[in-house]
C-alpha angles and dihedrals in degrees: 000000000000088000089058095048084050099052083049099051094043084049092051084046094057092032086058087044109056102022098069084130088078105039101164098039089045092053087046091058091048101047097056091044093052092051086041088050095046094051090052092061098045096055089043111102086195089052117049113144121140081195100073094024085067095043086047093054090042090060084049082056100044091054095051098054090053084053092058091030121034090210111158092213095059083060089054107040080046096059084039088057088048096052085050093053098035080060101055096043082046084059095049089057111127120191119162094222105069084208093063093044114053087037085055101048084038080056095050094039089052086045094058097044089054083048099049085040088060096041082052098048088040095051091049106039074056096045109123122244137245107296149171113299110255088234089056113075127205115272101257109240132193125189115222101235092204101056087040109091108258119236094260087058092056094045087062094051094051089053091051086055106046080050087078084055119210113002108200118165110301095357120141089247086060095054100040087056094048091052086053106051091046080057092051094044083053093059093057093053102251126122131249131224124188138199099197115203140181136199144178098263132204123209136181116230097166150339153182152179126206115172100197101350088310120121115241120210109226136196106216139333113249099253116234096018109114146285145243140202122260092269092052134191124306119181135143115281130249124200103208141124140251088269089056113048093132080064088066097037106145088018156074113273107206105205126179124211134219118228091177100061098076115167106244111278088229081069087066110018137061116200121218117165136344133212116224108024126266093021105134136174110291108234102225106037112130091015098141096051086053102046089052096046096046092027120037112092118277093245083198097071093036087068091049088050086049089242093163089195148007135219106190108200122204122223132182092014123094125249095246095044089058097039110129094344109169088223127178093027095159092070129111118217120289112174099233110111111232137187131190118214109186113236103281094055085037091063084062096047095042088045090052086046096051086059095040101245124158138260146197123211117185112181108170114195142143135235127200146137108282131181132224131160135204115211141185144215125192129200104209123237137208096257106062090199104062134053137181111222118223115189152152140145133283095205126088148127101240153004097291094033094075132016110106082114092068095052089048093054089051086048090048092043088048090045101042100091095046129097099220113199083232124048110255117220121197111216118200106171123188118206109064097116079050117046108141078073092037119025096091094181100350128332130012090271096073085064094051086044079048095064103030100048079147095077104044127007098069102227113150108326085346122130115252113218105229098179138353141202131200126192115197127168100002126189093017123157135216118270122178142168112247135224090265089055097255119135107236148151113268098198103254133103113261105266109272100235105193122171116210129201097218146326098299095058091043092060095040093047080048099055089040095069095022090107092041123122106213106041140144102166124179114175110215128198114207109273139200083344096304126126116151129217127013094311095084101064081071099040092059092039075065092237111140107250137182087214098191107190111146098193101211108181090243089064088108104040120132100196123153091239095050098236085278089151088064089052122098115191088188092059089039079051096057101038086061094047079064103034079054088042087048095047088042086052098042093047092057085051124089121240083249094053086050092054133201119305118258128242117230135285132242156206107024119357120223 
């Protein structure tokens, strides 16, 4: 029996450790265990200490008082309080053979000291970092309206962009937007510096898919697979997975993938704070994006196996939601041509490959040495040692993905004339459609931080970087797929997914959009080694960021009319009223007050 009680307690230990996702549900289970496990004890004639009646019903305490509380401290001293009963019941332990023993409780004890190894590790990969003394408040900000562009301005602006059309990595779009907003940054004065690149480009100029003769709808091409001549590949179809590819060696594998199988968010993400109450993260954000990169066959390998073509298959996603996704857009070239069919046209194509028909896959598309460039412009501040650094990237498929530049140009235009106490740096970083060229350690920014060590890491006269602050995907709305399966609007504001590098910037990101009036704000901490978006070169640079990057399911989407229904210039508006009342309140704040940035988190995420 005390072996039992011990099994259970050490159970309850891991279950509070690494379930921090589900704080509340978690304390639930444990407190009816822990008065289950109390009333046992008092009706046993072989169990009656008052001693660990009384520590039972303290951890039933303990996790009532997280319910009504929330409070982070209740969940440790409570695992603590487990690991001291689990060791008394592990000493009680009677068993007639001394090997087994000796070998049972070495087994427990080594149980409990992995276990307090991992509440350790958890409490202090979660500590917070150095903030703002609770006696100091935040500096109060106001933005001048009038000097802030007005949303008719920016909507200009937005329309002088998607005339470039799409602006993947080292297009002709790209360039001719870069070139823009340089132009628009020499207007204002300020000088311009450059890191000028060039890579070996892929570019669709045309598929198909026809599955016996009949022509085969399909969603998107996978960029940077491969490529084929005008008359394509046609080869019988396997219907295989990516465990599988030998299966479909001389052919075509067909391969679904499956869109509702979404690893948990608390995997990934790390929540801090909400505004307004209540908002969480949304489980399946960002879903299709995930689902490509973890899912979608490694084309790699494929060619290895001598798979001569791919088929990817959605499931569990609708027709409209997948249309022309740019998905995977992480992967490097492979050379296996490779074409995506949402589900309706896949149950076709898995139906042919399941009898073994034959396809024909024709997927034209060059493939050259193309040049882009990131650049840089800076507003000098009064202390020539420190910056804040400013960024985002100039390459995306649509309107929301991406138009962090043209917040940044409304944040320089409404800076110019200042005179901050840090020098700003306005960061514009090309790469980000391309990372496997341009990611260095993470995202495309690290490549950019690579090459401009002068403006940020605070080596000789160059500049430290105190603070930074990164604006991805501004003004998107929430688009969802239904119950019946349609991909529609439902009403709300796209989740306002904003990393924050510790404790200072989250409660500086939190007062900043506290008086909007469209707002859905979740605060992340980097997490498991995720942090998504170009915040993260900074973050693990340790320098405290505000990272804003909403991830709406339509982020990837390369539509003719950019996605420009789903844009709202009165949100986009808003959210750059509190990236410029975050910068403002960063730039009156020491270096000590901002803190050092945090590492990540582990383990689950809440």
């Amino acid at each position: 029996m005390n072996l039992f009680i011990s099994l259970i307690l050490l159970v309850l230990s891991v279950m509070t450790c690494l379930l921090t996702g589900y704080p509340i549900a978690t304390a639930a289970i444990s407190l009816f265990a822990s008065l289950m496990l109390c009333m046992y004890i008092m009706m046993s004639k072989k169990i009656r200490k008052k001693l660990i009646v009384s520590l039972f019903l303290v951890s039933a305490l303990l996790d009532f008082i997280y319910i009504i509380t929330s409070w982070v401290p209740m969940i440790w001293v409570q695992v603590v309080v487990y690991l001291i009963m689990s060791l008394y019941f592990i000493l009680k332990i009677q068993i007639a053979s001394s090997v087994g023993k000796y070998l049972t409780k070495g087994l427990l004890m080594l149980s409990v000291c992995l276990i307090s190894g991992l509440l350790l590790i958890d409490i202090s990969s979660n500590s917070i970092a150095t903030t703002v003394n609770s006696s100091e408040k935040l500096p109060s900000v106001r933005i001048k309206k009038k000097k802030l562009e007005n949303q008719k301005s920016l909507l200009a602006d937005m329309n002088t962009m998607n005339n470039f059309g799409s602006r993947l990595t080292g297009s002709t779009g790209q360039n001719q937007f870069i070139g823009w907003l340089e132009n628009q940054a020499k207007k204002m004065n300020l000088a311009v510096h450059e890191n000028k690149y060039s890579f070996l480009n892929w570019t669709e100029k045309d598929s198909s898919l026809y599955v016996n003769k009949q022509k085969i709808s399909i969603s998107s091409a996978y960029p940077y697979s491969g490529k084929t001549d005008s008359r394509g590949i046609s080869k019988e179809l396997v219907y295989t997975d990516n465990n599988n590819l030998d299966r479909a060696k001389g052919k075509i594998a067909v391969i679904q993938v499956d869109n509702t199988k979404t690893i948990p968010k608390q995997l990934i993400m790390n929540q801090q704070s909400s505004f307004p109450k209540g908002t969480h993260i949304t489980s399946n954000d960002g879903d299709i994006t995930l689902s490509a990169a973890l899912r979608a066959t490694n084309l790699k390998k494929a060619r290895k196996a001598g798979v001569k073509g791919v088929i990817l298959v959605w499931k569990g996603a609708s027709d409209s939601k997948v249309k022309e996704q740019y998905q995977p857009f992480t992967t490097d070239y492979a050379g296996v041509p490779a074409l995506w069919v949402n589900e309706s046209e896949g149950k076709k194509v898995i139906k042919a490959a399941k009898a073994h028909q034959k396809g024909k896959i024709t997927l034209i598309a060059t493939r050259k040495r193309v040049k882009t460039k990131s650049f840089y412009v800076t507003i000098p501040g009064k202390n020539k040692k420190e910056s804040i650094i400013i960024n985002t990237h100039t390459d995306g498929v649509n309107a929301i993905e991406e138009n962090g530049a043209i917040a940044l140009l409304a944040m320089m235009r409404y800076l110019k004339d200042q005179k901050p106490n840090k020098t700003l740096v306005f960061a514009f970083v090309t790469g980000h459609f391309r990372l496997p060229v341009f990611k260095g350690t993470s995202q495309a920014t690290s490549t950019w931080l690579k090459d401009n060590p002068q403006v940020w890491d605070g080596k000789g006269k160059h500049l430290k970087a105190v603070a930074a602050i990164t604006a991805e995907h501004l003004g998107s709305m929430e688009w969802k797929d239904n119950k019946n399966g349609k991909f529609s609007p439902t009403g709300k504001i796209q989740t306002e997914y904003t990393y924050v590098g510790n404790q200072t910037m989250n409660e500086i990101w939190m007062k900043a959009v506290k008086n909007r009036k469209l707002t859905r704000t979740v605060t992340l901490r980097g997490h498991n080694g995720f942090e998504f978006g170009e915040s993260q070169p900074l973050f693990n640079e340790k320098i405290p960021v505000i990272g804003l990057i909403p991830m709406p399911d339509y982020l990837t989407t390369s539509s003719k009319s950019l996605e420009m229904d789903k844009f709202n210039v009165n949100l986009m508006h808003q959210q750059i009223s509190s990236l410029l009342k975050a910068t403002l309140t960063i730039d009156q704040l020491s270096s000590k007050q901002l803190g050092k940035g945090q590492s990540y988190s582990y383990f689950i995420g809440r």
